[in-house]
C-alpha positions in Angstrom: 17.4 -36.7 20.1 19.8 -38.3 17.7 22.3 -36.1 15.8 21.0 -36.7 12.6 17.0 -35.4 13.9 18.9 -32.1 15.4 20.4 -31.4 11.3 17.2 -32.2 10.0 15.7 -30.1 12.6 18.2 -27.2 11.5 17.2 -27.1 8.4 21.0 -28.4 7.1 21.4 -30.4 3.7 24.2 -31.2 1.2 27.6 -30.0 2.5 28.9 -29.3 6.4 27.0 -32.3 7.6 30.0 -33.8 9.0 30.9 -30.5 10.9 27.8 -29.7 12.2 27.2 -33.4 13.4 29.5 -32.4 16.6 27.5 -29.6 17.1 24.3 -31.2 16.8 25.0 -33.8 19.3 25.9 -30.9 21.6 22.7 -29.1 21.3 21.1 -32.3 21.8 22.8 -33.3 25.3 21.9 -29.3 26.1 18.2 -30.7 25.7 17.8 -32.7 28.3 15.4 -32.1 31.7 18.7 -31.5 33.7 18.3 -28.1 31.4 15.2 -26.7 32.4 17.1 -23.9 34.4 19.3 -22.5 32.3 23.4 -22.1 34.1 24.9 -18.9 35.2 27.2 -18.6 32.2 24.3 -18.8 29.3 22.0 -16.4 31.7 24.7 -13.8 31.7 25.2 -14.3 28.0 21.4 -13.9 27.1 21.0 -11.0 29.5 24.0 -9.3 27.9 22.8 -9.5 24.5 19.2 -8.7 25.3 19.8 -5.6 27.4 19.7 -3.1 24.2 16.5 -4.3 23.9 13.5 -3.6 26.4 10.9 -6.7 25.0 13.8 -9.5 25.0 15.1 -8.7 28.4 11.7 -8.3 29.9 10.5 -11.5 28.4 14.2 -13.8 29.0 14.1 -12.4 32.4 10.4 -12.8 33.3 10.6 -16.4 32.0 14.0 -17.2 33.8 16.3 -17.1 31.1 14.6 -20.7 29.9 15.6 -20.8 25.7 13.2 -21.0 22.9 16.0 -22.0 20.3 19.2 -23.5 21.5 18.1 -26.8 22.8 17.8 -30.1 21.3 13.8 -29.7 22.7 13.7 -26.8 20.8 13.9 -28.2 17.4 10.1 -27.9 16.1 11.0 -24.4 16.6 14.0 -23.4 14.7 13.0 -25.7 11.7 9.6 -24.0 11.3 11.7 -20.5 11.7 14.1 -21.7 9.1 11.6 -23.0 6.9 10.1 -19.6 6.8 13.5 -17.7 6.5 13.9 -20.1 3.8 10.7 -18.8 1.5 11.6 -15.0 2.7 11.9 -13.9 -0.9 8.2 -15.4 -1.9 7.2 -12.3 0.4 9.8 -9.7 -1.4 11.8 -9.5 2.0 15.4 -8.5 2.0 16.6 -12.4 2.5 20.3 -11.0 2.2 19.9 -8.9 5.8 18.3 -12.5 7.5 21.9 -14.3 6.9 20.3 -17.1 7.0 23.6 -19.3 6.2 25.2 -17.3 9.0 22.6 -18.6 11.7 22.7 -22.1 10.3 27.0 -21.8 10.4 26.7 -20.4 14.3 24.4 -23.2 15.2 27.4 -25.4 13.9 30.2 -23.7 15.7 29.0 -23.3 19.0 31.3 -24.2 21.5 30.5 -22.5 25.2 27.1 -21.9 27.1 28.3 -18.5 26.5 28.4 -18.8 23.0 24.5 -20.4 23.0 23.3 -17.5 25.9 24.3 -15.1 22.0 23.0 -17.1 19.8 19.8 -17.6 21.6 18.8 -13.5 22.0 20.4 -13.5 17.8 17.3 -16.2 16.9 15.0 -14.3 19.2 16.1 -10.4 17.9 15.8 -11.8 13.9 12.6 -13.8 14.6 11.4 -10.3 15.7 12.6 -8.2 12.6 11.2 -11.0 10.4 8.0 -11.4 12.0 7.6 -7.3 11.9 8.5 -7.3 8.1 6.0 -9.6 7.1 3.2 -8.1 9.4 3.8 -4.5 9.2 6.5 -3.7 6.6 10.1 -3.1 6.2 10.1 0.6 5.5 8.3 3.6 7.6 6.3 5.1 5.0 6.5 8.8 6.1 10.5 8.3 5.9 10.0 7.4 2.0 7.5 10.1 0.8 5.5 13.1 2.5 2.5 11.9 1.2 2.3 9.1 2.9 1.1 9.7 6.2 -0.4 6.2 7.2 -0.3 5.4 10.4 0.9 1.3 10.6 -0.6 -1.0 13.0 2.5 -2.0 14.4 2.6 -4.9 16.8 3.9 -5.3 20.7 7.0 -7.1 20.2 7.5 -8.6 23.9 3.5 -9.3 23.0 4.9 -11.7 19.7 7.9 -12.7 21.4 5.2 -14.4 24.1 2.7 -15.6 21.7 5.5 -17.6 19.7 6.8 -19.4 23.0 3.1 -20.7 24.0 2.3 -21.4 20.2 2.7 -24.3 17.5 5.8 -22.8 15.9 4.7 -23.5 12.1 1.0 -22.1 12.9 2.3 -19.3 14.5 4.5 -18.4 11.1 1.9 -19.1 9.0 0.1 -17.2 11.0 1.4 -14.0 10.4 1.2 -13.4 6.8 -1.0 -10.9 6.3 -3.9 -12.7 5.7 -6.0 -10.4 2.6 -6.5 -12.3 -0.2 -5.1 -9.7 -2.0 -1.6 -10.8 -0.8 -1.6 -14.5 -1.9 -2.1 -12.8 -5.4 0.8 -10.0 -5.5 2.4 -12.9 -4.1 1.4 -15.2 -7.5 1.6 -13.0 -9.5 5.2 -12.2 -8.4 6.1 -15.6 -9.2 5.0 -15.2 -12.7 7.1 -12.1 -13.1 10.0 -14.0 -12.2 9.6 -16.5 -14.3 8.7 -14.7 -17.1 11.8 -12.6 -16.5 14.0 -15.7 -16.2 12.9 -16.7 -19.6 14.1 -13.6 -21.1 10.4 -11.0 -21.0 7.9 -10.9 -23.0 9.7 -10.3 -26.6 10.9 -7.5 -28.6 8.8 -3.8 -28.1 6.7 -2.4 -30.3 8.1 -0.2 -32.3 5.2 1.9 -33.6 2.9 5.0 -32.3 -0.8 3.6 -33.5 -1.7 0.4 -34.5 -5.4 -0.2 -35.3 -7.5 -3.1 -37.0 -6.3 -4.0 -40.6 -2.8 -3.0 -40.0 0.2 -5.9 -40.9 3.6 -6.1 -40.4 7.1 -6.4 -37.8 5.3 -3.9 -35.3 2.1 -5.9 -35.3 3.5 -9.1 -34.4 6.0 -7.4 -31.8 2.5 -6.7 -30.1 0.9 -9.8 -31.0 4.0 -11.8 -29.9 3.6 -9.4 -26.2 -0.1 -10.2 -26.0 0.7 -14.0 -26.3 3.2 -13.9 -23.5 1.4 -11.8 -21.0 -1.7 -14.1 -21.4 -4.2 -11.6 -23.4 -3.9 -13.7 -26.6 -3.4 -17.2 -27.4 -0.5 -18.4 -29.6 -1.1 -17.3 -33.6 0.7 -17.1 -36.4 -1.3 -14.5 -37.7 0.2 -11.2 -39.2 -2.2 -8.7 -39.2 -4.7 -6.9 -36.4 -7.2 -8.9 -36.7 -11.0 -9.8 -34.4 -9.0 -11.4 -32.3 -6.0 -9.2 -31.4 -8.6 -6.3 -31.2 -10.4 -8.1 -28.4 -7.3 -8.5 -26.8 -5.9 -5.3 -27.1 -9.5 -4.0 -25.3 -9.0 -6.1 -22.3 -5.3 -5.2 -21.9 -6.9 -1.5 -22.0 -9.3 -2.7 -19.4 -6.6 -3.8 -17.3 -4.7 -0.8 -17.5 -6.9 1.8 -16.8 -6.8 2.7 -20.7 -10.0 3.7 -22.8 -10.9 0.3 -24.6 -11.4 1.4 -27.5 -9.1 -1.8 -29.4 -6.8 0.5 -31.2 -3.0 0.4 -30.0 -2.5 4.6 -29.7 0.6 6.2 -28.2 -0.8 5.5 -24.4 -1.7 1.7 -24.8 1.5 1.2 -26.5 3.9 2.5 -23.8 1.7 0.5 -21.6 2.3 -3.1 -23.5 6.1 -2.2 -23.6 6.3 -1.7 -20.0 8.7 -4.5 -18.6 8.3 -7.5 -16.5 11.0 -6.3 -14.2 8.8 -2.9 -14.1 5.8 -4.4 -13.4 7.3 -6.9 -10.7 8.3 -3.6 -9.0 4.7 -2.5 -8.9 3.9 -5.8 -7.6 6.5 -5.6 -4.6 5.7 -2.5 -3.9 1.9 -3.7 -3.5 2.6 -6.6 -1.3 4.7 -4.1 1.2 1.7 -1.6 0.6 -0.7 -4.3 1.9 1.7 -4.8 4.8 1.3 -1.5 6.0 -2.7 -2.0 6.4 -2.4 -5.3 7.5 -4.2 -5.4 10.8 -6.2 -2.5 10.2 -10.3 -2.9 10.3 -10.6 -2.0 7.4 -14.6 -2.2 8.4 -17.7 -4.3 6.7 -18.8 -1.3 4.8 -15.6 1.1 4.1 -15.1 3.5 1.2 -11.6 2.6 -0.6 -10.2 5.4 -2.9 -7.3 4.1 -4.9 -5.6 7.2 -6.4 -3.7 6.1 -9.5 -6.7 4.2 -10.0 -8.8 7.2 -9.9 -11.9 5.3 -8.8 -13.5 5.2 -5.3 -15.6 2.4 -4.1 -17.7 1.7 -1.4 -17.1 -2.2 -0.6 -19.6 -4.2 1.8 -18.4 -7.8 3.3 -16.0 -7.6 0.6 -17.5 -6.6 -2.5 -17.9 -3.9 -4.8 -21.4 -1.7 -4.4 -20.7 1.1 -5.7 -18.4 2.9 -8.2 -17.2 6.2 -8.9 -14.5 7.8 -11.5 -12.6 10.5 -9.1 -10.2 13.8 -9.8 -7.2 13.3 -7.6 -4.6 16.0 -6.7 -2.1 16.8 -9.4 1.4 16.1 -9.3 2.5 19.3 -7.5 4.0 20.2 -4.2 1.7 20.0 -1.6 -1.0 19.2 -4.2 -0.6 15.5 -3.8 -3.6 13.5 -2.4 -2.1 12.5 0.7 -2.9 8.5 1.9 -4.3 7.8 5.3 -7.2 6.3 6.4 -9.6 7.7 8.4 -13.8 7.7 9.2 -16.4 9.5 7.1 -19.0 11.0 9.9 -21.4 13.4 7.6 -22.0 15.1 4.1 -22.8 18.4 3.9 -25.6 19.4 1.0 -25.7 22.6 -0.8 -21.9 23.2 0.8 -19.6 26.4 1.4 -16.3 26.7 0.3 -13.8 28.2 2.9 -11.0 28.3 0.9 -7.9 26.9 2.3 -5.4 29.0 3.6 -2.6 28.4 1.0 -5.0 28.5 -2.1 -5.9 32.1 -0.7 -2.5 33.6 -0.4 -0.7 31.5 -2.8 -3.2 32.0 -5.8 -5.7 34.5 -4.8 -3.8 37.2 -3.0 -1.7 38.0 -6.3 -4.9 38.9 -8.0 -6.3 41.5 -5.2 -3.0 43.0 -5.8 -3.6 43.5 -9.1 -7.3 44.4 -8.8 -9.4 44.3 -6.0 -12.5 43.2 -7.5 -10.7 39.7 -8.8 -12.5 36.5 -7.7 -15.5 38.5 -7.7 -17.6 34.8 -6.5 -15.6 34.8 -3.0 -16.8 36.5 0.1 -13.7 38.1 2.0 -14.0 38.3 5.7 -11.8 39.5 8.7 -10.9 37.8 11.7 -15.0 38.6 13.1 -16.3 37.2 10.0 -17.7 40.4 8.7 -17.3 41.0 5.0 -15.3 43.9 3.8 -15.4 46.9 1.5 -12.8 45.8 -1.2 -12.4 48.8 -2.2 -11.2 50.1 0.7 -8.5 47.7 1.6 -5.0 48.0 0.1 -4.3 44.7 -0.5 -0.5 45.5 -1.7 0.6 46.4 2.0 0.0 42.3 2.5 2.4 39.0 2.1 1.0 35.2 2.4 2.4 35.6 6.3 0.1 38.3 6.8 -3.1 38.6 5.0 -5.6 39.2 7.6 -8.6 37.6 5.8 -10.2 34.4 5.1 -12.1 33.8 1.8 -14.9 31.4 1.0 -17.8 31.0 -1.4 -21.6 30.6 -0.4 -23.7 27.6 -1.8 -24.4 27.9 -5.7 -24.3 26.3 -8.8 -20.5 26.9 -9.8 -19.1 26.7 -6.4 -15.9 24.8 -6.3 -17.6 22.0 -4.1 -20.5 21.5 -6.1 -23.9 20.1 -4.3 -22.4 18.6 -1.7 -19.0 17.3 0.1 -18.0 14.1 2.2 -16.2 15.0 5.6 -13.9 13.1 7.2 -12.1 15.4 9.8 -8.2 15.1 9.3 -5.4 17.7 9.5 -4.7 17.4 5.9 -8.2 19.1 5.5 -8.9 16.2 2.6 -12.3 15.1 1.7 -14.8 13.7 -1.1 -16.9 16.3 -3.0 -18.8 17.1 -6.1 -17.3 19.5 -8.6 -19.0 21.5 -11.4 -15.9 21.0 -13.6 -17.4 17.7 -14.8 -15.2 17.7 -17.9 -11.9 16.2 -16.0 -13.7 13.1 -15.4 -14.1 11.9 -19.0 -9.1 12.1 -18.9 -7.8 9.2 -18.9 -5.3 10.8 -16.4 -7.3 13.1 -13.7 -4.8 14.9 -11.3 -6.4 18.4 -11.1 -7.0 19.2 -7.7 -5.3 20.6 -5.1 -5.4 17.6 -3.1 -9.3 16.7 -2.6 -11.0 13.6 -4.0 -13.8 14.9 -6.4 -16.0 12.1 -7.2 -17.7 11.6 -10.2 -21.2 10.4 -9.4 -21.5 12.7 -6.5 -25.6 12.4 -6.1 -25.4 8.4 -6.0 -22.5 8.1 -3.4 -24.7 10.5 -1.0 -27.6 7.9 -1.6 -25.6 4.6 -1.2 -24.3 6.3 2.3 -27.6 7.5 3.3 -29.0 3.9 2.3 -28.8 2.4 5.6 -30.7 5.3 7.3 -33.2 6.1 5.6 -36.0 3.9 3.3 -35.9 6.3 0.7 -32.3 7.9 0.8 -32.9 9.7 -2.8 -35.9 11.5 -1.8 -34.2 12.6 1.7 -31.1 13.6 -0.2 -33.0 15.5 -3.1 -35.0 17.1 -0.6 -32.0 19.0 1.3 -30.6 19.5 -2.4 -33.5 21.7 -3.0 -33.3 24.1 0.0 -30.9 25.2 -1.3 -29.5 25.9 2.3 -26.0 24.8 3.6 -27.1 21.2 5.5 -25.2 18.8 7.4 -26.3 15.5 7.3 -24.4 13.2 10.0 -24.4 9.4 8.6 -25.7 7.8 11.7 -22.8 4.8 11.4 -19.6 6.7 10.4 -18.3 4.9 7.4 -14.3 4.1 7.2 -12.5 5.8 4.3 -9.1 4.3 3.0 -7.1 6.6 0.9 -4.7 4.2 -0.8 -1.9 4.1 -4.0 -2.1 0.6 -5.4 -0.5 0.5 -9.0 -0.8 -3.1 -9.1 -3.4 -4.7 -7.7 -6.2 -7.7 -8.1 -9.5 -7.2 -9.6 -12.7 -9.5 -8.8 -11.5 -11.8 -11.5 -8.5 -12.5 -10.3 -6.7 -11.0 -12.7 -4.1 -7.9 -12.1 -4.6 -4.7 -13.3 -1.8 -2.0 -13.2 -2.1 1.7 -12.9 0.5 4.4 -14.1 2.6 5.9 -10.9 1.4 9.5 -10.9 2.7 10.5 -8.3 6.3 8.6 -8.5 5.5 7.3 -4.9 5.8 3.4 -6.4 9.4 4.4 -7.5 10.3 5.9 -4.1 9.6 3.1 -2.5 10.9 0.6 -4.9 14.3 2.2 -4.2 13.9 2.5 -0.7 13.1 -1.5 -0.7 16.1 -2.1 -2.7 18.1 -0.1 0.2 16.5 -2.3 2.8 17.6 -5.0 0.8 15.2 -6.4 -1.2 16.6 -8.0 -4.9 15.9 -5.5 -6.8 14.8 -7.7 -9.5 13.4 -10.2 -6.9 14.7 -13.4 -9.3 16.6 -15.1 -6.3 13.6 -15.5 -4.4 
């Protein structure tokens, strides 16, 4: 292998050709057959380095210390591994933490079989972290917020390390991009962020608090002039609100979860003058979202909840069957809809409320201390489940620690759960429901609960789920409904359910749609990507 092939090879252009051709041509005598067993000197270098780490030293010592990087046979590899080091930042990976320039200068420099043994397990160790990045994500997601209590599908990295050495090296990184089509467009529309940001953004604000048809002047072109750049409107001269602008102002609502009603109010305007940068956060934040699932069956048929969205869905082989507006938790404590993902095994018609623990001491037990007879709808029960006299109990003598009672409320038309409830058993005691507080669902912004998902078309999610086991699922459903008895109904396939927090993400058109961060959880993450890292504004990449 000729010096030149080996720079090539190392991904090396422009200046420190010269230098590195010395080191090139050393790599390249390394590569010859006389170097299938590796000497004592690079051995005891590579096991060295490796011995912090359990899956390098158990894969360099169970393949005899033979090199994947370091040779002038190994070139295919370490170009396809630079090459992707190389378009890092297309995936909003922290490119700075890689030192990519540092590898390429250490190739360069070395100088002793000892010297290679390092930089051998150094390829290996960052091929790992890279590999893991892209797959699984940079952060731990309980580490950046409480709510998030995803478990990741991490990958067996002595597992990895032995797929890459038995595998085409540019396949293999290709490979591991997480492959939901979702990705490839956070990914494009990333690009367009940055470029839009590199131009300078999308123009001055708008400066106004309701613009509606008819209306002229500076604050109407500030939002025609944003409409033009963020592709809602093509270019016009035009002064005034006019057909057109209205048409375009509706689909921007569409997009971001506004009521389309074509008048610029308050809400849609703080949403135009949202920035690039802001919205290529949301975007970033998305792609390392995606990570985290990546590798998770997310199943044929699988309910997907998106919370800022407030919508859940039930998706089959990909698409969209069914559609509900949902109330989330609010933006309180321990009120926050938590995300996980997890399997929905029955619904449970004409349903009782037990009422959680901290509602009942937190909320409930400040009104029996002020009167006994509060929340007259609840049943209170000891330990035996027997009701008690109200009257009788002094209900001041008792803290949250304490109270000796449970509280619930017996199928009926105002119970808290409405006609029936979704179960899908979890510690967080979360699940789907009806409500009879139907009200909240015509907010733009529904975060009312304490931390349950209350769907919106409660009746025509039980018969979508009940579809597949039964011929007439409305009739079965309705008949239950009219018992008026408590009834579980198992679903005969359990159906995954995905709890998610996407504020950016594709629809079915292809085109993006952005959600306000309710919950602040995009923000946490942001900055905990930025410690990791990432560019903040992502423009180098």
């Amino acid at each position: 292998m000729t010096a030149l092939c080996v720079i090539l090879a190392l991904g090396v252009a422009g200046e420190g050709r010269a230098e590195i051709a010395a080191a090139a041509t050393r790599i390249a005598q390394i590569g010859t057959p006389a170097d299938a067993l590796p000497g004592q000197a690079f051995r005891q270098a590579v096991a060295e380095a490796a011995a912090d780490d359990e899956a390098l030293s158990t894969f360099y010592r169970g393949h005899d210390y033979v090199p994947l990087w370091t040779t002038g046979a190994d070139a295919a590899r370490r170009e396809a591994f630079f090459r992707a080091l190389d378009h890092a930042g297309d995936h909003a990976l922290p490119v700075a933490q890689y030192d990519v320039d540092g590898l390429r200068e250490a190739f360069a420099s070395v100088t002793s079989e000892r010297a290679r043994g390092r930089l051998e397990v150094r390829m290996s160790r960052l091929m790992l972290r890279y590999v893991a990045d892209l797959q699984t994500g940079i952060l731990t997601p309980a580490k950046v917020d409480a709510g998030l209590v995803r478990d990741v599908p991490l990958r067996d990295r002595l597992a990895t390390l032995t797929t890459f050495s038995v595998s085409d090296p540019a396949r293999f990184f290709h490979s591991v991009v997480p492959d939901a089509p979702q990705y490839a467009q956070l990914m494009k529309e990333r690009l367009d962020l940055v470029a839009a940001i590199r131009k300078g953004g999308w123009g001055p604000q708008v400066e106004a608090k309701k613009l509606r048809p008819g209306d002229s002047g500076p604050a109407v072109i500030a939002l025609r002039d944003r409409l033009v750049q963020m592709g809602y409107l093509r270019p016009s001269a035009t002064p005034g609100f006019d057909g057109a602008m209205q048409k375009a102002v509706q689909l921007f609502q569409i997009d971001h979860g506004l009521t389309a009603d074509g008048i610029a109010g308050e809400g849609t305007i703080a949403e135009v003058n949202v920035t690039p940068e802001a919205r290529l956060a949301a975007v970033v934040v998305g792609m390392e979202r995606l990570r985290w699932l990546n590798g998770l069956d997310l199943g044929k048929r699988h309910i997907w909840v998106n919370l800022p969205d407030f919508t859940a869905k039930i998706v089959d082989d990909g698409k969209v069957t069914f559609e509900t507006v949902t109330v989330i938790g609010m933006d309180q404590g321990d009120r926050r809809s938590p995300e996980f993902s997890d399997q929905m095994e029955l619904m449970v018609v004409n349903p009782t409320w037990s009422v959680p623990r901290s509602i009942t001491v937190k909320e409930y037990l400040p009104l029996l201390k002020k009167n006994p007879n509060a929340a007259g709808h609840l049943r209170i029960v000891d330990r035996k489940g027997r009701a008690i006299n109200r009257g009788a109990v002094d209900f001041n003598q008792y803290t949250e620690r304490n109270f000796p009672y449970s509280m619930s409320q017996p199928p009926s038309d105002e119970n808290a759960l409405g006609k029936v409830k979704f179960l899908f058993p979890n510690k967080w005691n979360i699940y789907l429901h009806d409500t009879p507080s139907k009200s909240l669902f015509d907010r733009e912004v529904r975060a009312f609960s304490h931390g349950c998902i209350r769907v919106g078309r409660p009746f025509e999610l039980a018969y979508a789920l009940l579809a597949p086991q039964s011929e007439d699922p409305k009739a079965l459903f309705e008949k239950y409904l009219r018992s008026g008895a408590e009834t579980p109904v198992r679903l005969e396939t359990p159906v995954p359910v995905h709890i998610v927090y996407f504020t950016a993400w594709p629809n079915a058109r292809g085109r993006m749609e952005y959600r306000r961060d309710v919950y602040g959880r995009d923000a946490r993450i942001h900055d905990a990507l930025v410690a990791a890292g990432v560019e903040p504004e992502g423009v180098r990449g």
